[in-house]
C-alpha angles and dihedrals in degrees: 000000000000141000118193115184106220094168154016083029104144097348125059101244146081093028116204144133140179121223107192139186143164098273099032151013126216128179121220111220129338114225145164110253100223122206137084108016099242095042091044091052086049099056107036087052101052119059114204085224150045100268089200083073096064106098094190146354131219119197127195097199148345098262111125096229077064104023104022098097111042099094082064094046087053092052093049087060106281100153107170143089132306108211122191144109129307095252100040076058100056091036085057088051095070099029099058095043076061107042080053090055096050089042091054093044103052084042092062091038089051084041092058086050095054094050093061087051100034097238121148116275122255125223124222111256085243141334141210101290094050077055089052095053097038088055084056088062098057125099115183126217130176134237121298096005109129115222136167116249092183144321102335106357123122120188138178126169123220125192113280095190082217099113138334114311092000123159141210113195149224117207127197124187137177133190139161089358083303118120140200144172115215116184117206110198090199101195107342125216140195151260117275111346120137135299094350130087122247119260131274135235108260095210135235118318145182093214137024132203100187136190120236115170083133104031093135102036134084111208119225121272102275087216089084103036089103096048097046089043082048092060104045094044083054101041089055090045091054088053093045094242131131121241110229118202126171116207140165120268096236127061096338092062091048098043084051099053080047105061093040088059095060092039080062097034089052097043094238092115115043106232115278124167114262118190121193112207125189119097084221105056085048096058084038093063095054093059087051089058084058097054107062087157092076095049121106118233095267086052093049085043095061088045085046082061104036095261120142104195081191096051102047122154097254089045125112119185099197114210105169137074083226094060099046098064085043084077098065092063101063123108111190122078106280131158116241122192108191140175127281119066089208103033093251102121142332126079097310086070088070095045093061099046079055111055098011085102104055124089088215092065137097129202103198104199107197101163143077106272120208125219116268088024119115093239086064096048085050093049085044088063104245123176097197117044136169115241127175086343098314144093120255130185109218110219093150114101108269107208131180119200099188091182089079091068107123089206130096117264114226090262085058083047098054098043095054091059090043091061084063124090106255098210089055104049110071105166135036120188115192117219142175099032145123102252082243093065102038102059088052086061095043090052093048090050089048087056097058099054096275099128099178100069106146134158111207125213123228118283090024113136114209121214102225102179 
């Protein structure tokens, strides 16, 4: 039995790895590695192994750093099974189609660019009809429902409390009359934060392969996010001024939604237009409403009465291209939630090209920002920054409002290992991570008696019996 780490090892992106044994193969996750645009493109593109050979693949969510690049790996041979939850299922369904749309479209930007200059043309990683037949591999199950992903391997999913229909997941192979659990936290979320239920104990395990974005960081006390949010929301109004905040289309816009609805509800916020655009949030949201299993108790609660926390009054979902700049236009205080998650492309970019430059302003950063991304360089605390190809001096508030994560802190982290029998666990592997944060956590497991701490880099194989 063999692991071998082939991404997100010692970055958080472009999560996959590969479990082998003598009698199958199955690939954890099948994500987009996200960084440099050329290396990006590389990577993505070229797989460091014959995809045909994968006899199935298990995905936590729908996130593309976990879910962007099947429909590639399909169209390099992958032939098996998809296995996830029905709502991870149905949340892939609307992102990929997009993904393939933005791939198609760069290609055919970058492609404008080489002919001026008569280099070779470039081809989109995918398009739509490589999503269409990767939707045709997935089978759904639900949570703790045990299934078989291929010879001698065993799987059930238990609820990750990351996004909407995540997994974290219990392993169990056999080989050669030997036997193992490995347990997989996906991505893993945290305890009672909106819409989503908390996060389940993943069980005892022989090995871990554990998440640790945020391996050295403790989060805020959620117990004052609203209040904080509250007061940043009310301190730009009273400028004038519109509060900017790119978020990913999945989970964080929703949360989000979410949390402004009971500020109003509550009459702790006076009422201010908020706008979500992104095309994609807004036909996120409408799976969600499909989904109620997934909701915690207070969500289920606000169906129970009639209440829509992501159809409120003052809310606006923005479809059109039209619309969009239409926004810029407005004079009034307003709250605009944007894609992307880390500033690199999509509409927000335009919003922040628009309003980056007045005091009034606030860019509320609630995401996990990668490094070489424009949202990093924001949260760093750069004057002068490159938008849309020009240099821009920041004199809006830049405020970052770290309680929103929908990762797990270190103390989540902990505390999920520690739920495990000791005895029994003998191995933890740290994945995506920044180096930086995983060697915290390493140091903090270490601590605490477990002994078998390692952070693989990418390309490492791992002996598991």
């Amino acid at each position: 039995m063999r692991l071998q780490f082939h991404g997100a090892a010692r970055t958080v992106t472009g999560s996959m790895h590969r479990l082998m044994t003598d009698d199958s193969t199955v690939l954890l996750e099948g994500g987009l590695f996200q960084g440099r645009r050329q290396e990006s493109y590389e990577r993505n593109k070229n797989f460091p192994f014959d995809p045909s050979s994968v006899h199935a693949l298990l995905l936590s969510h729908a996130h593309a750093d976990h879910a962007g690049n099947l429909p590639n790996l399909v169209r390099s041979g992958f032939a098996g099974r998809i296995y996830s939850t029905p709502a991870t299922r149905d949340l892939c369904n609307i992102t990929l189609y997009d993904s393939a749309y933005i791939q198609v479209r760069d290609a055919e930007v970058v492609n404008r660019i080489h002919r001026k200059h008569t280099l070779p043309a470039v081809e989109p990683l995918y398009g739509p009809d490589d999503v269409r037949s990767t939707m045709d591999q997935f089978v759904t199950v639900p949570y703790h429902k045990s299934f078989q992903a291929a010879d001698g391997v065993d799987v059930s999913f238990a609820d990750a409390g990351h996004i909407l229909g995540s997994a974290s997941m219990m392993i169990d192979v056999k080989e050669k009359g030997r036997s193992l659990r490995v347990g997989f936290t996906g991505d893993l979320g945290r305890k009672n934060m909106p819409i989503l239920r908390d996060p389940e104990p993943l069980g005892d395990v022989d090995v871990l392969v554990c998440e640790s974005t945020y391996g050295g960081h403790q989060h805020e006390d959620q117990a004052g996010m609203r209040e904080r949010l509250a007061t940043v929301v009310r301190s730009t109004a009273e400028r004038g001024g519109k509060v900017i905040v790119p978020a990913f289309s999945l989970g964080r816009t929703q949360e989000f939604v979410y949390i402004l609805f009971e500020l109003f509800d509550q009459g702790l916020l006076a009422p201010l237009p908020v706008y979500v655009d992104s095309p994609l949030a807004v036909n996120a949201s409408d799976v969600f409403r499909m989904h109620p299993e997934c909701f915690d108790q207070n969500m289920i609660s606000y169906l129970h009465q009639n209440e829509d926390p992501f159809g409120f009054s003052r809310l606006h979902y923005v479809r059109s291209v039209e619309e969009s700049k239409r926004l810029n236009r407005l004079s009034g205080s307003c709250v605009i939630v944007s894609a992307s998650g880390m500033c690199e492309a999509g509409r927000i970019v335009h919003h922040l090209a628009n309003n980056i430059e007045d005091p009034r302003s606030t860019i509320l950063i609630i995401s996990y920002q990668a490094e070489h991304t424009l949202g990093r360089r924001l949260v760093n605390g750069d004057t002068q920054v490159k938008i849309l190809g020009e240099l821009r001096t920041r004199r809006a508030e830049v405020v970052k409002l770290n309680a929103f994560s929908a990762h797990a802190g270190q103390d989540e982290l902990l505390a999920c290992v520690r739920a495990m029998d000791r005895k029994r666990l003998k191995r933890i592997f740290l994945v995506h991570g920044e180096l930086e944060q995983a060697e915290v956590l390493a140091a903090r497991l270490k601590e605490e008696g477990y002994g078998q701490a390692v952070i693989p880099e990418r390309g490492d194989i791992a002996e598991l019996a």
